[in-house]
FIMARRO-727530 format. One line per 2 residues: number of its first residue (from 0); their letters; for each residue x, y, z of N, C-alpha, C, O. Coordinates in steps of 0.1 Angstrom, whole numbers. Layout:
% FIMARRO-727530
NUM = a = X:Y:Z:X:Y:Z:X:Y:Z:X:Y:Z ~ ... .
% end
This chain:
% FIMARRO-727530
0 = xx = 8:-12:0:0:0:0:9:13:0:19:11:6 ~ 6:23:-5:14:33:-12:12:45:2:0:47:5 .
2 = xx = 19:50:7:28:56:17:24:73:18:29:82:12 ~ 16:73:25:12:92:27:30:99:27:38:94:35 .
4 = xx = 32:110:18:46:116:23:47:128:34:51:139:30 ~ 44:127:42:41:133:56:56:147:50:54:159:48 .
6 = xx = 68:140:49:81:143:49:82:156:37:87:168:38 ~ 76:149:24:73:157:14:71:172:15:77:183:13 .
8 = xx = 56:166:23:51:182:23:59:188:39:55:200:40 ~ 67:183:49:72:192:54:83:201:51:85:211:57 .
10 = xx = 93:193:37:100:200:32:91:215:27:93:226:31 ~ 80:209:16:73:220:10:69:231:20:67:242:14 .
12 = xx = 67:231:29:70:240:42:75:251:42:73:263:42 ~ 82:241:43:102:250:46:101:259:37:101:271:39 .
14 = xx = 100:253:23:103:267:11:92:274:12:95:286:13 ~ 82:271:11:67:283:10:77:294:17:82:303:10 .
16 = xx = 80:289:35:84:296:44:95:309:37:94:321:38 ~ 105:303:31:115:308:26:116:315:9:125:322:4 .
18 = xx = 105:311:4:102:318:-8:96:329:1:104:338:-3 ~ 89:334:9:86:346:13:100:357:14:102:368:8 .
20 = xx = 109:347:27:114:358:28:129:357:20:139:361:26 ~ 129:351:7:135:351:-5:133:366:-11:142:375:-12 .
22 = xx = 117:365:-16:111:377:-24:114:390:-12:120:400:-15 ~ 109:386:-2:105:402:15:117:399:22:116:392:32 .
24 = xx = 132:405:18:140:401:22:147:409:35:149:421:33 ~ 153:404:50:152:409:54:166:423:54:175:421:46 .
26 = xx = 168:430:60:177:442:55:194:436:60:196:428:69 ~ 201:441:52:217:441:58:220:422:57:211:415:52 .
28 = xx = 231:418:61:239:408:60:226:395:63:225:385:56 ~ 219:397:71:209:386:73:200:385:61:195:375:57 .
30 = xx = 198:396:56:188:390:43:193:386:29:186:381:21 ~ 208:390:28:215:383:19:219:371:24:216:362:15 .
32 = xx = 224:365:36:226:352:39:213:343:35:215:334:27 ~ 197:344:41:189:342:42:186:336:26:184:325:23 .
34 = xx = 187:349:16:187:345:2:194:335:-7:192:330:-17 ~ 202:336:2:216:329:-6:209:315:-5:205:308:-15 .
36 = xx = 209:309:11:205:296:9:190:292:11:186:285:20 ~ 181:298:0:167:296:1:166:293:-16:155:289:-21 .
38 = xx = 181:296:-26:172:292:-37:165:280:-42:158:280:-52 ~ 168:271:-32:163:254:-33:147:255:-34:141:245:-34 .
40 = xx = 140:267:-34:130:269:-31:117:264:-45:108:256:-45 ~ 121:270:-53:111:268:-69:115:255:-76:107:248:-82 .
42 = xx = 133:251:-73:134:244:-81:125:225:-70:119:215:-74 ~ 130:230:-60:121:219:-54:105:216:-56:99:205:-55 .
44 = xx = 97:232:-62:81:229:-63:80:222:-81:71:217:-87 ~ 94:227:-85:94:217:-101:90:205:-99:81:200:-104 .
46 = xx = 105:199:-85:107:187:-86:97:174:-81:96:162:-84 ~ 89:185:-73:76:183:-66:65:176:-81:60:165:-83 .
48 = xx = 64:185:-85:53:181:-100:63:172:-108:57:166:-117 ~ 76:169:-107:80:163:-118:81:146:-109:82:136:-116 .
50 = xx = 81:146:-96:78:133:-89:68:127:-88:69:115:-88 ~ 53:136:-88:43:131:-91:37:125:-104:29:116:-105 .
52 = xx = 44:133:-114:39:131:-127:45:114:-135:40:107:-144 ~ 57:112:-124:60:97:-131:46:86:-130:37:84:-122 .
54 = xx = 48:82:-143:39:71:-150:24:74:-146:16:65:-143 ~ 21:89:-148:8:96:-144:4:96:-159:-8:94:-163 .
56 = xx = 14:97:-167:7:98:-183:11:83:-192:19:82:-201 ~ 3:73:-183:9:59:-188:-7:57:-197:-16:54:-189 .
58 = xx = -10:58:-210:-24:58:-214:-28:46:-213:-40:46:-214 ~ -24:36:-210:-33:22:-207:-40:22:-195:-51:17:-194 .
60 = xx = -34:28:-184:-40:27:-175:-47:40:-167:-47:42:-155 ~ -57:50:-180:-59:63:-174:-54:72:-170:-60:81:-164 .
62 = xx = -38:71:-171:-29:81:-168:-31:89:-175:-27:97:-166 ~ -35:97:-185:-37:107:-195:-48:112:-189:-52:124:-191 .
64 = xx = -53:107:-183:-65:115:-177:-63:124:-163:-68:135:-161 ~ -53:116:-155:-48:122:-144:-41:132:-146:-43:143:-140 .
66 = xx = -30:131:-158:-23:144:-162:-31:154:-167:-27:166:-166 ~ -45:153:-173:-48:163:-180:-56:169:-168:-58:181:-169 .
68 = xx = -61:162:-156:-68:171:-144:-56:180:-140:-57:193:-138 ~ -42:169:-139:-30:181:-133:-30:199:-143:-32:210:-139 .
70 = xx = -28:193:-158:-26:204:-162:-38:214:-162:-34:226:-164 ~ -54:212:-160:-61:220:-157:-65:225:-148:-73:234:-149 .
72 = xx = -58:219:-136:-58:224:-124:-46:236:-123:-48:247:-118 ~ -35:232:-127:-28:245:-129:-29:258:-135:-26:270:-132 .
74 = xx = -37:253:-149:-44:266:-159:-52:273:-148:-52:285:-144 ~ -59:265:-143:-69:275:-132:-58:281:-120:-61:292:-116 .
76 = xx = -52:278:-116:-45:284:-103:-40:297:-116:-43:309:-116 ~ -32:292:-126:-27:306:-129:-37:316:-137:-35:328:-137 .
78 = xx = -44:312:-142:-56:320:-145:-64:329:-133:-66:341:-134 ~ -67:324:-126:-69:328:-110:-62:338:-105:-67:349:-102 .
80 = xx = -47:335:-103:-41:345:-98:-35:353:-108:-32:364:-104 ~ -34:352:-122:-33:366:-127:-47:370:-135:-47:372:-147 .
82 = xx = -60:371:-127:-69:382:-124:-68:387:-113:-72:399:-114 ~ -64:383:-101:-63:388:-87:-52:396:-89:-55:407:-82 .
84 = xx = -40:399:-95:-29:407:-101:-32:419:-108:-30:431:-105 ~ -40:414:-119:-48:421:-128:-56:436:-119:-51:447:-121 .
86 = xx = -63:435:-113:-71:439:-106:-67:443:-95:-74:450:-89 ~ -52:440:-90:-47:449:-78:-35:454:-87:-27:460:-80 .
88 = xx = -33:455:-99:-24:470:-104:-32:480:-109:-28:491:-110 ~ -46:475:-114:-53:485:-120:-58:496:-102:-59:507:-99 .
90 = xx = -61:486:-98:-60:494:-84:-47:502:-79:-47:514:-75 ~ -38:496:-79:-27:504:-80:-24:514:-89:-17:524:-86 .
92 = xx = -30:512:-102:-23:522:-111:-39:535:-110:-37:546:-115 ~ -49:532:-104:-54:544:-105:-54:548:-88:-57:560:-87 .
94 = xx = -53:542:-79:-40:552:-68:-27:557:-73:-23:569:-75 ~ -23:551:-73:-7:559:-74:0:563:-85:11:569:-85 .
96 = xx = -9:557:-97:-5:559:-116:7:556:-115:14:565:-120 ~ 14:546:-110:29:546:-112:31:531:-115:40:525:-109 .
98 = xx = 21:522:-128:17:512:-131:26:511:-151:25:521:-159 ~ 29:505:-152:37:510:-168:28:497:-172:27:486:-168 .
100 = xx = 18:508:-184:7:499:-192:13:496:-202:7:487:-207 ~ 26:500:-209:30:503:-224:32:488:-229:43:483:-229 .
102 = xx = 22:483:-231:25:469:-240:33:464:-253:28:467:-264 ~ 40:461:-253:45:460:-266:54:448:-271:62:442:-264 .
104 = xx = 52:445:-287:56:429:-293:73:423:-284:76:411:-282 ~ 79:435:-280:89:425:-275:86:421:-257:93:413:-251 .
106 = xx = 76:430:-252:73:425:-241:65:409:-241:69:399:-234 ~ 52:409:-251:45:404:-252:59:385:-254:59:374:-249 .
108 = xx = 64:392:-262:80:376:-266:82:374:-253:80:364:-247 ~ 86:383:-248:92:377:-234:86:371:-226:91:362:-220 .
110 = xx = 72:374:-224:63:367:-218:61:352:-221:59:343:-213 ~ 61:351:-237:55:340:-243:63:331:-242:61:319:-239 .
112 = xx = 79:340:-244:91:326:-244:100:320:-232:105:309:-231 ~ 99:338:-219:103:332:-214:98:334:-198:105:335:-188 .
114 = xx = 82:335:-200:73:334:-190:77:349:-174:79:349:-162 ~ 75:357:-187:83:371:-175:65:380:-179:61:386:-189 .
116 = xx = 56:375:-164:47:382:-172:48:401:-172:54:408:-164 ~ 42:406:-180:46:426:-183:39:431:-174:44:442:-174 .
118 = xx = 28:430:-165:26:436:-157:19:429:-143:16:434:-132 ~ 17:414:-149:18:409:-132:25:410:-126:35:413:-133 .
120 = xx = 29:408:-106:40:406:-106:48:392:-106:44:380:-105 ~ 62:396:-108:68:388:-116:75:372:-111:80:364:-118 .
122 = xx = 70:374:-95:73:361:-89:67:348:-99:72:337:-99 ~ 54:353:-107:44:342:-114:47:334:-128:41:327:-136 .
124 = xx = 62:340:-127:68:334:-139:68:317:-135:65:310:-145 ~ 69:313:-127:66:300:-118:57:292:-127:60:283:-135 .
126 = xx = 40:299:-123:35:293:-124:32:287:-139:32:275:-143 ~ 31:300:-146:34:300:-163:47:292:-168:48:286:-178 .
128 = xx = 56:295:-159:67:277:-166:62:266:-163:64:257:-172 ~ 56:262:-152:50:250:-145:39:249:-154:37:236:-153 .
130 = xx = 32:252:-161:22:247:-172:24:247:-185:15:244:-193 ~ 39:251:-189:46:248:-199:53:238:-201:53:232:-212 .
132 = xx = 60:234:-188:65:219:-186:54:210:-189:54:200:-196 ~ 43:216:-180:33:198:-183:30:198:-198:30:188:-204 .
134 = xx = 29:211:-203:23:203:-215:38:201:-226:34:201:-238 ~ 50:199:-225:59:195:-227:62:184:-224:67:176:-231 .
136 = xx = 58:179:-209:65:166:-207:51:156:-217:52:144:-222 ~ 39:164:-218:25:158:-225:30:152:-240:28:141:-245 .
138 = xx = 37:165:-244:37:160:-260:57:150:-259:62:144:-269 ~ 61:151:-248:71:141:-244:67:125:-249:71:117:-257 .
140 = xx = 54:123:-234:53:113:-234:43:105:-247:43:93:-250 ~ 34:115:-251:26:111:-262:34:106:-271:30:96:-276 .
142 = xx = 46:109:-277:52:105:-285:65:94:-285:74:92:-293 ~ 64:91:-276:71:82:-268:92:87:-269:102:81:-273 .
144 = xx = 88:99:-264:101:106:-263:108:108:-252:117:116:-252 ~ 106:100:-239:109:102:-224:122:98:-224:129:103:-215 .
146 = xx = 129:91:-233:140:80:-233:153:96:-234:164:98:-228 ~ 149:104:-243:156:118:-245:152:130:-237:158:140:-238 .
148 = xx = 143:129:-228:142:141:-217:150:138:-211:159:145:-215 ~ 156:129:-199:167:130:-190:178:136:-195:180:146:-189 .
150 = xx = 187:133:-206:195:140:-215:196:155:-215:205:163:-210 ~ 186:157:-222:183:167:-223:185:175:-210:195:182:-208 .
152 = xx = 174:174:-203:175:179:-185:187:180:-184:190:192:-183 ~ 196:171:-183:212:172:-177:217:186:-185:222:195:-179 .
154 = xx = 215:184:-198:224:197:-204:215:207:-205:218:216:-213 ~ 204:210:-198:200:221:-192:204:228:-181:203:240:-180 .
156 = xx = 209:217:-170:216:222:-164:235:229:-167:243:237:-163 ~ 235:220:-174:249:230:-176:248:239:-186:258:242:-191 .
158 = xx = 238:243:-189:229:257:-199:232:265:-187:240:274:-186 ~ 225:260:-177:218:271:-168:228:281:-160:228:293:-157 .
160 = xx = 242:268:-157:252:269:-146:263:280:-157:270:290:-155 ~ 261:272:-169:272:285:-179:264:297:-185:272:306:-190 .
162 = xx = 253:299:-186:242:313:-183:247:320:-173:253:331:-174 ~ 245:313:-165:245:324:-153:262:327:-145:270:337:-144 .
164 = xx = 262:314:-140:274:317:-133:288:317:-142:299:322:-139 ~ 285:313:-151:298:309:-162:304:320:-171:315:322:-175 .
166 = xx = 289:330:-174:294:341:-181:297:351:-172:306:358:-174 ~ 289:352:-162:293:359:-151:311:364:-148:317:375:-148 .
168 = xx = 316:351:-147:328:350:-144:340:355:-154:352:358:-152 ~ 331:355:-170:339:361:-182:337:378:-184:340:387:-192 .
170 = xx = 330:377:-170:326:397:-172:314:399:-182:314:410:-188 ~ 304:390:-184:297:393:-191:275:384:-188:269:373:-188 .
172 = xx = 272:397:-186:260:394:-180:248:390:-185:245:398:-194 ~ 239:381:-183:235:377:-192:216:377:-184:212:372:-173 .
174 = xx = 209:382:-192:195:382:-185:190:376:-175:195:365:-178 ~ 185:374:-166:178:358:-165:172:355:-170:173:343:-173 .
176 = xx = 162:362:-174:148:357:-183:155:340:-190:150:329:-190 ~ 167:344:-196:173:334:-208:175:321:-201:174:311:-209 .
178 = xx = 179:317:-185:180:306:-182:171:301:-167:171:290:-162 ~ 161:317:-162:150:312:-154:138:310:-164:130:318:-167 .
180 = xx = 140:300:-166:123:299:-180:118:284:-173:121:279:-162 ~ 111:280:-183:105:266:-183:110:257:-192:105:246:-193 .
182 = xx = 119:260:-199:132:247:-207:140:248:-199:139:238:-192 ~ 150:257:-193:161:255:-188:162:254:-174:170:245:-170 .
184 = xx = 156:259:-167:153:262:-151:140:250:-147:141:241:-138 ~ 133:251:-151:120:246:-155:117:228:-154:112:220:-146 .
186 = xx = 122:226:-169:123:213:-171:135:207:-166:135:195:-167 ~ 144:211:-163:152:205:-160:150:196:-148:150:184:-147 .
188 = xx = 149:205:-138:143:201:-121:131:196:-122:130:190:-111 ~ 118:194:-129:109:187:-132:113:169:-134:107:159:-130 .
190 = xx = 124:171:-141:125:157:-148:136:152:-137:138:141:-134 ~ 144:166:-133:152:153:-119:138:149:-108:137:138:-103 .
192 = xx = 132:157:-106:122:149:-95:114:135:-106:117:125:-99 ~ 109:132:-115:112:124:-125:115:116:-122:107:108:-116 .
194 = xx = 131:115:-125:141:105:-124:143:99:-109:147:87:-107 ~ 140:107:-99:139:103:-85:127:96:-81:129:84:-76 .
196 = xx = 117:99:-82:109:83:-88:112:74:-93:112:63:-88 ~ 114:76:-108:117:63:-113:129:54:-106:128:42:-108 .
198 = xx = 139:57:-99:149:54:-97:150:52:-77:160:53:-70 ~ 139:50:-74:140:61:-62:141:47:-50:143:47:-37 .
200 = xx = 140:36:-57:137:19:-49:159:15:-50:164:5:-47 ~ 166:25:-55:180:22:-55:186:32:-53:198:31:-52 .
202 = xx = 178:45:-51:189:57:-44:190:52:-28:185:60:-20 ~ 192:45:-25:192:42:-9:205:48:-1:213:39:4 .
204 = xx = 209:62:0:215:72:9:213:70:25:201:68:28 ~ 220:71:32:220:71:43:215:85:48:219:94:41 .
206 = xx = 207:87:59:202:100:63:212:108:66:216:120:64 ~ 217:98:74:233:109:83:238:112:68:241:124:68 .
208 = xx = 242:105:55:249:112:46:241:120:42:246:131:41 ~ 229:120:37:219:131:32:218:142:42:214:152:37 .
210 = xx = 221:143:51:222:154:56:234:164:62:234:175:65 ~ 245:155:61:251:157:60:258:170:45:267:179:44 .
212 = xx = 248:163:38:252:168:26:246:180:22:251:187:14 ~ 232:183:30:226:193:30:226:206:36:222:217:33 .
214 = xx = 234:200:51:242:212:57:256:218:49:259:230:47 ~ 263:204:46:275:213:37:275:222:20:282:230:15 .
216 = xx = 258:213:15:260:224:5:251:239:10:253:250:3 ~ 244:239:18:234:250:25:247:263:32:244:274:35 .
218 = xx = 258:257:32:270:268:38:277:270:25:283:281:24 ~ 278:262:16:285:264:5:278:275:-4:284:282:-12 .
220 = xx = 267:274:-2:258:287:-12:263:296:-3:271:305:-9 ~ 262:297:10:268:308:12:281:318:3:283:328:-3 .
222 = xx = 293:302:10:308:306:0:302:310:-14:303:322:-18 ~ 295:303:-22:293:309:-33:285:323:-40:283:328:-51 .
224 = xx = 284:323:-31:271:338:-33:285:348:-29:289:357:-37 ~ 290:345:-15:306:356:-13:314:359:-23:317:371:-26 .
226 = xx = 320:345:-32:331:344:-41:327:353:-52:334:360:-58 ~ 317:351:-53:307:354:-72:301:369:-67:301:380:-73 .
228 = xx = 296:366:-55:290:383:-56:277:385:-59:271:395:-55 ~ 272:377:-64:254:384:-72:246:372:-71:251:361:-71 .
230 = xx = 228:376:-69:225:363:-68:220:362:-86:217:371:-94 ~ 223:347:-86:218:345:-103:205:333:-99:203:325:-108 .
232 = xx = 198:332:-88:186:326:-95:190:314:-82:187:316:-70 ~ 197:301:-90:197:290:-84:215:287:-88:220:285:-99 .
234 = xx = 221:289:-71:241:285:-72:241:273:-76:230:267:-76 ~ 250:269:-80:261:257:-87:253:248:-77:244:241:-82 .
236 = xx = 258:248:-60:255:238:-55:240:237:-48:237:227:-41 ~ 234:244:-49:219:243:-54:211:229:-56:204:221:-50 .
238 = xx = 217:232:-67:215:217:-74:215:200:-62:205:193:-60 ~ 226:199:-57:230:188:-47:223:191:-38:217:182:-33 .
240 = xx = 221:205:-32:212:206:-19:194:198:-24:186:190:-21 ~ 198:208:-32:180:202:-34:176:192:-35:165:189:-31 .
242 = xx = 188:180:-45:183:170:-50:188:161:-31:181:151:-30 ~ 193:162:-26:195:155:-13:183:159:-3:179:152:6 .
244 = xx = 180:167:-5:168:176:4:160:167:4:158:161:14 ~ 151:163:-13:143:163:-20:140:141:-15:131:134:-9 .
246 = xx = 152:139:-20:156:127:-17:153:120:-1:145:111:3 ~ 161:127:5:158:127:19:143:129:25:140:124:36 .
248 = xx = 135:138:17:115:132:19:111:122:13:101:117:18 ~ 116:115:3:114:102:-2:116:95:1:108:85:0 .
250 = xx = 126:94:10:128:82:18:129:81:37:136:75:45 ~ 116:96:38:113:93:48:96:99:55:90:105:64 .
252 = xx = 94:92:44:76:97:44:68:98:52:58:106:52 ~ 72:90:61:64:89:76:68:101:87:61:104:96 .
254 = xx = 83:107:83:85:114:93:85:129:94:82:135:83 ~ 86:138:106:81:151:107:68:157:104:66:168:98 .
256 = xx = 58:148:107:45:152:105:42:165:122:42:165:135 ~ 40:175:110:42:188:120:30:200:116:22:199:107 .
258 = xx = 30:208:121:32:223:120:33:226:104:25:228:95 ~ 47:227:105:51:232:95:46:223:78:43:226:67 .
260 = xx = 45:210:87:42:198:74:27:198:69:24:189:61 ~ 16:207:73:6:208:75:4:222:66:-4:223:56 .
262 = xx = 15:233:72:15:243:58:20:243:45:17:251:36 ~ 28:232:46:30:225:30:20:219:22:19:219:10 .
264 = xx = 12:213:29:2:202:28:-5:213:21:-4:215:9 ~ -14:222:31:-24:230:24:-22:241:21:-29:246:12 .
266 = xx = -12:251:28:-9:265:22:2:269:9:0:278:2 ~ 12:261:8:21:262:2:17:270:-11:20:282:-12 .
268 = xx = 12:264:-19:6:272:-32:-1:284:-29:5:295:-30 ~ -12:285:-25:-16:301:-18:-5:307:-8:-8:319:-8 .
270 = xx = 2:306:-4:11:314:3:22:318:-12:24:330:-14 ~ 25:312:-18:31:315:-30:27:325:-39:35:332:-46 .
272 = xx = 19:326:-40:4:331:-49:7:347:-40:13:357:-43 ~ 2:343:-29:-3:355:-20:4:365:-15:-2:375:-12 .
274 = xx = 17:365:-14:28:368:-6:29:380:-12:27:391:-6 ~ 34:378:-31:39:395:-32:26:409:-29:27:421:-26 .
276 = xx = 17:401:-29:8:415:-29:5:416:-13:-1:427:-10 ~ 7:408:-3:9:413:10:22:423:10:19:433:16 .
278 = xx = 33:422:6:45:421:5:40:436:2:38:445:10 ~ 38:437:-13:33:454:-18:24:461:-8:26:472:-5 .
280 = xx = 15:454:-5:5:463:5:10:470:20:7:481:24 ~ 18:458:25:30:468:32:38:478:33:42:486:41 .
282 = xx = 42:474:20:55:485:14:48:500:11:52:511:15 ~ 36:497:4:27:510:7:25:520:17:27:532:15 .
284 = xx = 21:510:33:18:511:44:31:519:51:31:530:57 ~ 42:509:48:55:513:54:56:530:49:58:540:55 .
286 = xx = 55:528:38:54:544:32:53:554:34:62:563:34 ~ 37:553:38:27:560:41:30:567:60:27:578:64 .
288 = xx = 36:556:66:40:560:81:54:562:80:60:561:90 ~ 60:564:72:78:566:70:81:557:74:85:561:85 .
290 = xx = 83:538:76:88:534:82:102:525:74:109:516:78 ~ 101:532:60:108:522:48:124:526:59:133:518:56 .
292 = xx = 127:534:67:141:538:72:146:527:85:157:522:87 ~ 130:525:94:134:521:103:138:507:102:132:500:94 .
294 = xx = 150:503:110:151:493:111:146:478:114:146:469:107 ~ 140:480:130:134:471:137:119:466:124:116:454:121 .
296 = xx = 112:480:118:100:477:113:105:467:98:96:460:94 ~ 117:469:92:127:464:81:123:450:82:117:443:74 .
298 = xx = 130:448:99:135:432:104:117:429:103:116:418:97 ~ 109:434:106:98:427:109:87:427:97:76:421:100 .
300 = xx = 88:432:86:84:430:74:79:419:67:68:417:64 ~ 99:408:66:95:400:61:82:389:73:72:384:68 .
302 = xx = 85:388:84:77:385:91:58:381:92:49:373:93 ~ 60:396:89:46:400:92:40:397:75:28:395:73 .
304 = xx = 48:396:65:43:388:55:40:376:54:30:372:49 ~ 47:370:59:45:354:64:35:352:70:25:345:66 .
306 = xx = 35:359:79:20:354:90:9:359:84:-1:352:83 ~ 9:371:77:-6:374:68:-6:367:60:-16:360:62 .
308 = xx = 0:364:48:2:357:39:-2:338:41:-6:330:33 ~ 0:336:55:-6:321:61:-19:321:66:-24:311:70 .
310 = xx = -26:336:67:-38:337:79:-46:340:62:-52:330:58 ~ -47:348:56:-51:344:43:-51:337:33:-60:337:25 .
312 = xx = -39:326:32:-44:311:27:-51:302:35:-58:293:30 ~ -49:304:49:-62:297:56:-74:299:52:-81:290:47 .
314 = xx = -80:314:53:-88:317:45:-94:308:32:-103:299:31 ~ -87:314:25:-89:306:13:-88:296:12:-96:292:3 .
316 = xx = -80:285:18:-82:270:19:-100:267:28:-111:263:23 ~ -97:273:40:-115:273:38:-129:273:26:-139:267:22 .
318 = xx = -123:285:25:-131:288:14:-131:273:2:-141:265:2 ~ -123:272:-3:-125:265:-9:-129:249:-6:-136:241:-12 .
320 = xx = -122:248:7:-130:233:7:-145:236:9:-152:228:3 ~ -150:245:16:-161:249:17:-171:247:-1:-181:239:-1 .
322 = xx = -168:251:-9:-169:252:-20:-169:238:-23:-180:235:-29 ~ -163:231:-21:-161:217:-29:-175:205:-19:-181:195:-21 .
324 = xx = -172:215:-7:-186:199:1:-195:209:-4:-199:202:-14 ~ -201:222:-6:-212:222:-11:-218:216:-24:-230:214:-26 .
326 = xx = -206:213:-32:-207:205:-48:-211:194:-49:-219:190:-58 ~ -206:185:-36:-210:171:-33:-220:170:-27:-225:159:-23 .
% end
């Protein structure tokens, strides 16, 4: 009988937690430390859909059906949240008119190719790569092309690592848009969570080494964020943390059923969703009482996004289950 991942979602937790105060960062040396080792954060909610999705699109046995609920369930989350976007810049732009409407064909490419939307905010590039992947890995597996995604994936990553940190180092800077997308960034970490399924009855790691490994690369982002200087998205050793992180809930499903495993369970995606426009509505606030100088109110920012940002996906998690027994 197949195994609740208690473990799963306490990781998913952790990042909701730390995608906040990734984006609401907090001021001076602690919010660049903080940043440095939280990029494990998106590429884990890839690896998340890309663990689930093994042999979800197997057509003999109704898998095509499960994927195609996955992918419509995503259309709706991001459809959803960029009207809720929609509708809080137009509010914004007729308070404060400081909203840039000027649409135009190379904005419109960027969006299309590399999921940077022009006037939502831009955390939601996420969600619009995450519904790019599925219907990539869709016309993958329809065509019985899975045997060349791993491949591929791999040399995405060293796309991603000579994008960012590689040119970096030749003095030459290179967008992100070009290697945070949904081919390079995207699919890649999709198809390693993937491969960790498929494979996941012979990764047998010892915890003490899995964690081991997660403390030394979690200090290593640090060194590398020092050595290099700038953040580019997701460091070199990124990669290793997450995929040991990631690994380390797979093979311990039963454990850390918490608190925290509880806000992965049900808030993680609405806290994700929700955060920048708490995030903005503060910064307003902070504004409006001068407080963008002070310190202490700095430190307690990111904070106080978190906890609204969790007390309003409660909300909404009500809400909606609410919504779903009235259906039944």
């Amino acid at each position: 009988m197949k195994q609740y991942n208690y473990c799963l979602d306490f990781i998913k937790g952790i990042a909701c937690i730390f995608v906040v105060f990734m984006h609401c960062e907090f001021p001076g040396i602690m919010g660049t430390v903080v940043q440095a080792i939280s990029r494990f954060c998106v590429p884990l909610f890839f690896m998340v859909s890309g663990y689930f999705c093994y042999k979800s699109t197997n057509y003999q046995d109704n898998g095509s059906w499960l994927f195609n609920k996955k992918v419509i369930h995503i259309l709706k989350i991001t459809i959803n949240a960029s009207l809720f976007y929609l509708v809080f810049v137009i509010i914004q732009s007729l308070l404060f008119d400081n909203i840039n409407w000027h649409i135009t064909i190379g904005r419109i490419c960027k969006f299309l190719l590399f999921n940077t939307p022009p006037i939502i905010a831009g955390q939601y590039w996420f969600l619009f790569a995450l519904l790019y992947v599925y219907i990539l890995y869709a016309i993958i597996e329809r065509f019985g092309l899975l045997k060349y995604a791993y491949p591929i994936a791999a040399f995405m990553f060293l796309v991603y690592i000579i994008m960012a940190q590689g040119m970096h180092l030749v003095g030459i800077s290179v967008p992100n848009m070009f290697y945070r997308n949904f081919l390079v960034e995207g699919f890649a970490f999709f198809m390693l969570g993937h491969w960790i399924h498929k494979n996941q009855s012979t990764l047998r790691i010892s915890n003490h080494t899995l964690l081991f490994t997660i403390v030394i690369t979690t200090l290593l982002c640090l060194l590398e964020r020092y050595l290099l200087g700038r953040d580019f998205g997701v460091n070199i050793v990124t990669i290793p943390q997450v995929f040991c992180l990631f690994l380390y809930a797979v093979n311990n499903p039963q454990q850390h059923k918490s608190v925290i495993q509880e806000v992965g369970k049900r808030y993680s995606m609405y806290v994700y969703i929700l955060h920048p426009f708490v995030w903005h509505v503060l910064e307003y606030i902070y504004e409006h009482y001068h407080l963008e100088t002070n310190t202490p109110a700095l430190y307690a920012m990111p904070i106080l996004v978190l906890f609204i940002s969790l007390l309003l996906s409660h909300i909404v998690y009500l809400g909606n289950a609410k919504l779903l027994t009235q259906r039944k």
